[in-house]
C-alpha positions, 0 to 999 in steps of 0.5 A, a space after each residue: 451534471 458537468 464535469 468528464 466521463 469515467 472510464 473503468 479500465 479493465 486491462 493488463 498493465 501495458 501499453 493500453 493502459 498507460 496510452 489511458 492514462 496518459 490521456 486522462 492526465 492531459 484531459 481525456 475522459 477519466 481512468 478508474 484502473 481494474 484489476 483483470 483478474 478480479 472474480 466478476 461479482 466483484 468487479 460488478 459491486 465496483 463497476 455499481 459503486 463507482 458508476 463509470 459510464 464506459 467498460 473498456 476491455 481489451 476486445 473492445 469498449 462497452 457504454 454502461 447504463 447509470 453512468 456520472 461524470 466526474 469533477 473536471 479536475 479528476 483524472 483517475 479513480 481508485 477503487 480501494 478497500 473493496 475485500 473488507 466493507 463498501 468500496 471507495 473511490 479516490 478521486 486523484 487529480 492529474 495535479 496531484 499526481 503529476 506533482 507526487 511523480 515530479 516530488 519523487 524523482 527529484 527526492 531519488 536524484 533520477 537521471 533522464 533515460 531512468 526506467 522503472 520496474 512497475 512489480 505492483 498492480 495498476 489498478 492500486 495507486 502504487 502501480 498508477 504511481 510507477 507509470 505517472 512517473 514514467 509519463 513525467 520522466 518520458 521513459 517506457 516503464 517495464 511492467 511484470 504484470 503478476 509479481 515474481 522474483 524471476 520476472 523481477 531478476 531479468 528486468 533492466 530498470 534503474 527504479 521500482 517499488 515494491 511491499 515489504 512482502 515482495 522485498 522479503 520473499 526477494 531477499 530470501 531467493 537471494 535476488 541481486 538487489 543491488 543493482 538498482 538505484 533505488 527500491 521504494 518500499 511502502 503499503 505496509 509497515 516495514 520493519 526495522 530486521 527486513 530492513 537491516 536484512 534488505 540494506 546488508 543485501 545492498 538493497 538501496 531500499 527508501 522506506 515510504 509512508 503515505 496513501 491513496 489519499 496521498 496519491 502514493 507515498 509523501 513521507 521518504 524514510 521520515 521526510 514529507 516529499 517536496 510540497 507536503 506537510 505532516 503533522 501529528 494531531 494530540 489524539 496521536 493521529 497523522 494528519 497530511 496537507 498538500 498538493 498530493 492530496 486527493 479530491 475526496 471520495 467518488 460519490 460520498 459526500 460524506 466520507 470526503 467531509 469525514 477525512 479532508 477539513 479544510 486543507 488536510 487528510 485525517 488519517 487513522 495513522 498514529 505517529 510521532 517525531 522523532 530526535 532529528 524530525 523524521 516521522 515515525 509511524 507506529 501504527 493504525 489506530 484502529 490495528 489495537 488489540 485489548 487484551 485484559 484491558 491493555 492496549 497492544 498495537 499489532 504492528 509493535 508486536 509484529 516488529 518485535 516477533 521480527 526480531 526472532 531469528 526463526 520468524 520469516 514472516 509474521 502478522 498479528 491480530 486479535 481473537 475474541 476471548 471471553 477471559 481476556 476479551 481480546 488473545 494477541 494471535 501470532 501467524 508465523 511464516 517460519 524461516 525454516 519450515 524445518 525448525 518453526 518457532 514455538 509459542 513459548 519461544 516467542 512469548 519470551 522474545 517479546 516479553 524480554 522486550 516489552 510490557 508482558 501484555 504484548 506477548 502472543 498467547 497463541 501461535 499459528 505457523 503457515 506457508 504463507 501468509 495471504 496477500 491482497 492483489 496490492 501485495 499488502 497482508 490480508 487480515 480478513 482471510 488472516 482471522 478466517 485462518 485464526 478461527 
């Protein structure tokens, strides 16, 4: 079979990984980024999915058995969805990652000598993200490696990116925000109070849509960067084209044709368009609780609980019921531990607001709320907590 090897990376971000990258951009043997803390079984059920011929390791590099190339257009793979189902892997081409990094420093105004701050992990595409821009600005990014507002607060950089987790527990540490030139927030809905918190903290916060399948964020506060179109299908769904997208699924022909038809990503996103052309994304098609036969998107209550000025932090999911079919759970990290909020207090919030459907009927009050290594909520670990 033709085409380039594959190397799994499992290394720390730094100069090595960045020195591998760098290298599968310019036609060296492909990257597929790992993360160094994942527990060995399942760091072996990606190595057996993905199937790279090399393990590179910072003691050394080891030849694998059952080793495929891939395409030659390929230069890095990212293994997503690995915590909830068989893992995927995207196949990124150096083109579209270079065109992504080139659209986003045009669309930021940065200025040569700009650093960036990489806070997210390398083995996601946000963190791949931060160094390819880096590579294309030729400045040596700053990479903390583990997220922490202390190593946020000492970093010199001019840009970073970071999840609406990460912005929210910055903004409660009272982190000097202002002092970047740009904060891209994106892998999770951000809602519209830490938004406003963020931007009355001087934050210059740019809200990001998009995916690994995008090579990163495409849509910037509501506008496709430079080269892609979006539209919204009548089913509702997001749909995505352009130079960004990537060369299908890692050794799944039929998952590629599943997402890409021709020259466009289907998404499971849906959207819409607002008064003045921005995109809106309201959510997954598939995050849609049924409770007494009415369909609730959980991120629409997830953005009203919000609102509440004793939620710090909330997800929402749904638990089986044999009376409503489906309970609307709210998981609450409280503003002050001191003062929680109670299901009666939030019910009436929401149901001030919107349909009555949409208020939760149970509430569970944590310290945190659990957290996949890309930093974005982990709904698998939030319904064992909810059983």
């Amino acid at each position: 079979m033709s085409g380039r090897p594959l190397h799994a990376a499992v290394l720390p971000a730094g100069p090595a990984l960045l020195d591998r990258l760098r290298a599968a951009l310019d036609g060296g043997p492909a990257v597929l980024p790992l993360d160094p803390a994942l527990p060995d079984e399942a760091a072996q059920r990606l190595l057996t999915a993905m199937r790279p011929d090399m393990l590179v390791r910072p003691d050394g590099e080891r030849q694998l058995a059952a080793g495929l190339p891939v395409p030659d257009e390929v230069a890095v793979v990212i293994a997503t969805s690995g915590s909830t189902g068989e893992p995927k892997g995207v196949q990124l081409s150096a083109r579209a990652l270079r065109h992504s990094a080139t659209a986003v420093l045009r669309r930021i105004g940065a200025g040569a000598g700009d650093r960036w701050l990489g806070c997210l992990p390398t083995s996601h595409v946000g963190g791949v993200g931060v160094l390819v821009r880096s590579l294309v600005s030729g400045t040596e990014p700053i990479l903390l490696g583990p997220f922490s507002v202390d190593g946020f607060e000492q970093a010199d950089a001019e840009h970073t990116a970071v999840v609406p987790t990460m912005l929210h527990r910055l903004l409660e540490a009272g982190a000097d925000l202002g002092r970047f030139r740009t904060i891209l927030v994106g892998g999770a809905a951000l809602s519209a109070d830490l938004a406003e918190r963020a931007r009355a903290a001087g934050a210059p916060i740019v809200a990001t849509y998009g995916s690994t399948e995008t090579a990163g964020g495409c849509v910037y506060d509501g506008v496709p960067l430079d080269g892609v179109t979006v539209e919204v299908g009548g089913d509702g769904r997001i749909r995505i084209s352009g130079p960004v997208l990537a060369d299908g699924y890692r050794l799944s022909p039929a998952r590629t044709a599943e997402a890409f038809s021709g020259s466009w990503l289907h998404t499971d996103d849906l959207g819409r368009f607002t008064g003045d052309g921005r995109l809106e994304v309201l959510g997954r098609a598939d995050d849609v609780i049924v409770t007494g036969g009415v369909n609730v998107p959980t991120t629409a209550v997830s953005e009203l609980l919000s609102t509440h000025p004793a939620v710090g932090e909330v997800a929402v999911l749904g638990r089986p019921d044999e009376q409503w079919g489906e309970l609307v759970v709210a998981v609450v990290v409280p503003a002050d531990p001191a003062a929680p909020p109670t299901l009666d207090q939030l019910r009436a919030h929401v149901a001030a607001r919107a349909a009555a459907a949409m208020a939760p009927r149970d509430l569970l009050l944590v310290e945190t709320l659990p957290v996949l290594p890309s930093g974005k909520v982990d709904r698998r670990a939030l319904g064992e907590l909810s059983r």
